[in-house]
TORSE-100407 format. One line per 8 residues: their letters; for each residue x, y, z of N, C-alpha, C. Coordinates in steps of 0.2 Angstrom, whole numbers, plus 2048, in hexadecimal, padded with zeros to 3 digits. Layout:
! residues N
A	X,Y,Z,X,Y,Z,X,Y,Z | ... .
END
This chain:
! residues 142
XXXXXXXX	536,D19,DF6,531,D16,DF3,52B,D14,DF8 | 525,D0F,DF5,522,D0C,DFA,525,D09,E00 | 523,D0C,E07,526,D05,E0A,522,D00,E0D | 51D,CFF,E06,518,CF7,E09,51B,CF4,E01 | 520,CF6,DFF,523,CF2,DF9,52A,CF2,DFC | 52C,CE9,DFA,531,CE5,DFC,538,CEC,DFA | 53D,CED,DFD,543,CF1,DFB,546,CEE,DF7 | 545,CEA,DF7,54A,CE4,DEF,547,CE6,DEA .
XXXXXXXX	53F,CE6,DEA,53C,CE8,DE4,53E,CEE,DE1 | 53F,CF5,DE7,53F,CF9,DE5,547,CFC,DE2 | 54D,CF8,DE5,554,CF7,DE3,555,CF6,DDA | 550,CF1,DDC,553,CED,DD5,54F,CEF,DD0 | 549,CF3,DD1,545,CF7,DCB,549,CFB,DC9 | 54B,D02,DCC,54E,D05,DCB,557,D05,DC8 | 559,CFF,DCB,55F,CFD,DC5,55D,CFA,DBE | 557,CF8,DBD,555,CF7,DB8,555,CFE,DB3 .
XXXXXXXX	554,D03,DB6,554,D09,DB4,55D,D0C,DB0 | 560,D09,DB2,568,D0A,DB2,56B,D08,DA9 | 567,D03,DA6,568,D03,DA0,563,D07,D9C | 561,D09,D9E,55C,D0F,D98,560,D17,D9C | 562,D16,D9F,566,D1E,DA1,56B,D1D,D9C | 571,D18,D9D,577,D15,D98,576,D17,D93 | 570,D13,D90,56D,D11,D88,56D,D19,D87 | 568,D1C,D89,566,D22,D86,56B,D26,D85 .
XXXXXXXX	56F,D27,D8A,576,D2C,D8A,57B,D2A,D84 | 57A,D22,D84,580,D21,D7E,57B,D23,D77 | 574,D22,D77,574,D25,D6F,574,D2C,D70 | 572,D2F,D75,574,D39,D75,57C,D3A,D72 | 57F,D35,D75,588,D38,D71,587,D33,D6C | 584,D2E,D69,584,D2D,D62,585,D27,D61 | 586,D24,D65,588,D1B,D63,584,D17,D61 | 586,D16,D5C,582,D11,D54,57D,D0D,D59 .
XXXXXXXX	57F,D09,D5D,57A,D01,D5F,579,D05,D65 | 579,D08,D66,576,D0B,D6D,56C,D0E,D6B | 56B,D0F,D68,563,D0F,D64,562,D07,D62 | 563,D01,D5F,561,CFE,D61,560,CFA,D68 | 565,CFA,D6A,567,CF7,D70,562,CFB,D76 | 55F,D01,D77,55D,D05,D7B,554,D01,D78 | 552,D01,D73,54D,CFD,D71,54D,CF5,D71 | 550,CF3,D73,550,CEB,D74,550,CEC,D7C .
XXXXXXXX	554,CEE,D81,553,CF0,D89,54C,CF1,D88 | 549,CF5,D86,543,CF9,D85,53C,CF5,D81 | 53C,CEE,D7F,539,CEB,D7C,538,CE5,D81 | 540,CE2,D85,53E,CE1,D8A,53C,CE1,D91 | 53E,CE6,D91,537,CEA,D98,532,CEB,D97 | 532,CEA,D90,529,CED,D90,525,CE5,D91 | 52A,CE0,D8D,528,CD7,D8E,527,CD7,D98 | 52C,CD8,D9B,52C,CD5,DA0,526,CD8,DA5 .
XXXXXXXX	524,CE0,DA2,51E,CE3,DA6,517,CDE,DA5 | 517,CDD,D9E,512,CD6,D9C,512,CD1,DA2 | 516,CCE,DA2,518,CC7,DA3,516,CC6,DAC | 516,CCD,DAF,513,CCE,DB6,50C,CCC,DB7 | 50A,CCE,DB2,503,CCB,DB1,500,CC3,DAE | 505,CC1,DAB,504,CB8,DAC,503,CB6,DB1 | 509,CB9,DB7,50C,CB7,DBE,505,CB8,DC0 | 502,CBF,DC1,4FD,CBE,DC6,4F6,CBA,DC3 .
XXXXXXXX	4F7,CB9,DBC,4F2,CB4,DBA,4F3,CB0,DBE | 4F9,CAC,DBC,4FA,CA6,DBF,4FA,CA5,DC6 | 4F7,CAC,DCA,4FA,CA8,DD2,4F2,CA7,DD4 | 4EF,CA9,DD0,4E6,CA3,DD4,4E3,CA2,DCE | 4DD,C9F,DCD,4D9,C9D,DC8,4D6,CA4,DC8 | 4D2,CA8,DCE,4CE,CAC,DCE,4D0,CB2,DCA | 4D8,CB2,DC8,4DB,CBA,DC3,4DC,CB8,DC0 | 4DC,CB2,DBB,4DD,CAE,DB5,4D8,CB2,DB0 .
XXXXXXXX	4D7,CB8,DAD,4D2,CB8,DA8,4D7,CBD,DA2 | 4D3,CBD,D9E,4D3,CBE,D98,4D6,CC4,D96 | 4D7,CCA,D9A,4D9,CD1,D9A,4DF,CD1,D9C | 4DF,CCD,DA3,4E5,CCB,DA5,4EB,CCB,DA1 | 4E8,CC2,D9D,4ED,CC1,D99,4EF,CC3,D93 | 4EB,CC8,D93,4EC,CCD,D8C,4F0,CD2,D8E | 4F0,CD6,D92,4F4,CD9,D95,4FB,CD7,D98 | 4FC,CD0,D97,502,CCE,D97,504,CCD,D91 .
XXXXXXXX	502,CCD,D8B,503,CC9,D84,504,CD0,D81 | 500,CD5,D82,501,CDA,D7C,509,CDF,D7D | 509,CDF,D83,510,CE2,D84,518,CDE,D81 | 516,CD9,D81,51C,CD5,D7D,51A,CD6,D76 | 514,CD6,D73,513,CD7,D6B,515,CE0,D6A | 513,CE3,D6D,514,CEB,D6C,51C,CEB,D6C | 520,CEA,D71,528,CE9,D71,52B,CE5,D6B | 529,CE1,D69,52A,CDE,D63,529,CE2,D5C .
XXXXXXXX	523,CE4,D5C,523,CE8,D56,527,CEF,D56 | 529,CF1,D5E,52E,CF8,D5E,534,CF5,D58 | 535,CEF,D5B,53C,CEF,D58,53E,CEE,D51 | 537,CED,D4C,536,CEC,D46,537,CF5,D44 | 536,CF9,D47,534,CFE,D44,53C,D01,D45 | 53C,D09,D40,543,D0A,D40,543,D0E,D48 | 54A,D0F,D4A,54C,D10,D51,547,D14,D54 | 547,D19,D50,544,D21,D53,53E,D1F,D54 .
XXXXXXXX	539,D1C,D53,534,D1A,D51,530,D15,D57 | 535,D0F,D56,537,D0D,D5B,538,D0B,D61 | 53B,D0F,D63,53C,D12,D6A,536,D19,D6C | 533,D1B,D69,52E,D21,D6D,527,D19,D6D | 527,D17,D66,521,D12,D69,523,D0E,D71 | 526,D0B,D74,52A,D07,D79,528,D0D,D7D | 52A,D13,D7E,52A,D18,D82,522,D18,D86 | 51E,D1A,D7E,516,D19,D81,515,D14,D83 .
XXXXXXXX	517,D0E,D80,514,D08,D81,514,D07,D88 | 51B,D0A,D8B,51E,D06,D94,518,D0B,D97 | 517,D10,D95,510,D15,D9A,50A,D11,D9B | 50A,D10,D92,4FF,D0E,D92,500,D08,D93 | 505,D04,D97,504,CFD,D9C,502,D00,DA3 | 507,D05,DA6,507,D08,DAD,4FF,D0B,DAD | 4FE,D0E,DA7,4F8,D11,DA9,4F0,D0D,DA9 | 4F1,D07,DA4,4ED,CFF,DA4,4EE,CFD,DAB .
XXXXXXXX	4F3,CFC,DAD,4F5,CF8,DB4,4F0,CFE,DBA | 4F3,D03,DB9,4ED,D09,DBD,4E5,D07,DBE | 4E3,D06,DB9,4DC,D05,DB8,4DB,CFD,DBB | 4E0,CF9,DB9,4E0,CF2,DBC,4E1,CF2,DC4 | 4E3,CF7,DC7,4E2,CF6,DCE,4DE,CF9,DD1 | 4D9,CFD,DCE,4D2,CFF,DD1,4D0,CF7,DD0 | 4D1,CF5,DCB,4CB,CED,DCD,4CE,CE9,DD2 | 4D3,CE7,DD5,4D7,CE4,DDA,4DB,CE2,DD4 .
XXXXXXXX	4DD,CE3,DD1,4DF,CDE,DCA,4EA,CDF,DCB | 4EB,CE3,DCD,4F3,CE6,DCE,4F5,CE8,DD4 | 4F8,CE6,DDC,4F8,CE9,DE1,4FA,CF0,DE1 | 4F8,CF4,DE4,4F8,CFB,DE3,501,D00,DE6 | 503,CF9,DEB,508,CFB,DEB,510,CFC,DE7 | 50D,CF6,DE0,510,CF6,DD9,510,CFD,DD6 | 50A,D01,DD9,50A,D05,DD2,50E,D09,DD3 | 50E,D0D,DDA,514,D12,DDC,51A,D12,DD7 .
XXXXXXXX	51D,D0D,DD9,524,D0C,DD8,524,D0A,DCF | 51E,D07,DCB,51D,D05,DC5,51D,D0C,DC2 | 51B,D10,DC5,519,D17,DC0,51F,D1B,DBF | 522,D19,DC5,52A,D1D,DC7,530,D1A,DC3 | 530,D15,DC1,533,D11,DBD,532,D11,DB6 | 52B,D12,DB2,52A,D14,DAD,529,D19,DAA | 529,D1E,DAE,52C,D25,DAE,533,D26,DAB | 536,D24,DB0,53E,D23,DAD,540,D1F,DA6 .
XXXXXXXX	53C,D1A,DA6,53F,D17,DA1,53A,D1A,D9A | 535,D1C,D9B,532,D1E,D95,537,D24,D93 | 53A,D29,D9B,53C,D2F,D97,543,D2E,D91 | 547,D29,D96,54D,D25,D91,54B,D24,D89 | 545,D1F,D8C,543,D1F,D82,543,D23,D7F | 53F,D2A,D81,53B,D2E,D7C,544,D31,D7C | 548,D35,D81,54E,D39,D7F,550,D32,D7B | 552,D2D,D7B,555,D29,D77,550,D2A,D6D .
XXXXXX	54A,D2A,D6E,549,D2B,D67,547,D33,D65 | 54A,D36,D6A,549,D3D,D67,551,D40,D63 | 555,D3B,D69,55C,D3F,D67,561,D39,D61 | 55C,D33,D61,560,D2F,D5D,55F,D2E,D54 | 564,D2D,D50,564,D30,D4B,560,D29,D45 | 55E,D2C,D40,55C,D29,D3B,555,D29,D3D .
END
């Protein structure tokens, strides 16, 4: 990975990656709550990529704006609405949605707005878990 990003970061991003490999493999062989289940992990990591961005709202007055905090609110509302929808469905919206954050965040760190050493490892992490979703709604039934 980067090595001007902390190892712990890059440890435990990657084990985060460990239930959408699981998830996805149990709905390839078939198991009923494994399409749910992979859409709720997947609803939730789209929340917490949000919630990055209160943090850095929150660490000066000077990043506290309006785009910021939209950018951390919209990603909890779009995972919420994946999970309203039926699995298949679902799950590929969650897929794009974890992209067109990484790819918002990209554009956010031309403006100093996201430190650029997140993105490396952010893009390499959402990569994998986007692919999980999309083989999860491609191979998951209903």
């Amino acid at each position: 990975m980067n090595p001007t990003l902390p190892l712990p970061a890059a440890l435990l991003g990657a084990a985060g990656l460990l239930p959408f490999l699981g998830l996805a493999a149990l709905v390839g062989f078939g198991v009923p709550q494994a399409g749910p289940a992979l859409a709720a992990y997947g609803a939730t990591i789209l929340a917490f990529l949000g919630a990055v961005h209160w943090g850095l709202a929150l660490a000066g007055p000077s990043r506290a704006n309006v785009a910021r905090l939209g950018l951390g609110v919209v990603p909890s509302l779009v995972g919420f609405a994946a999970l309203l929808l039926p699995v298949r469905q679902g799950l590929a919206v969650l897929a794009v949605a974890i992209l067109a954050t990484a790819a918002v965040e990209t554009l956010a760190a031309r403006r100093g707005l996201v430190p650029r050493d997140y993105l490396k490892l952010r893009w390499l992490l959402s990569a994998g878990a986007a692919c999980c979703l999309g083989i999860g709604a491609w191979v998951a039934r209903g």
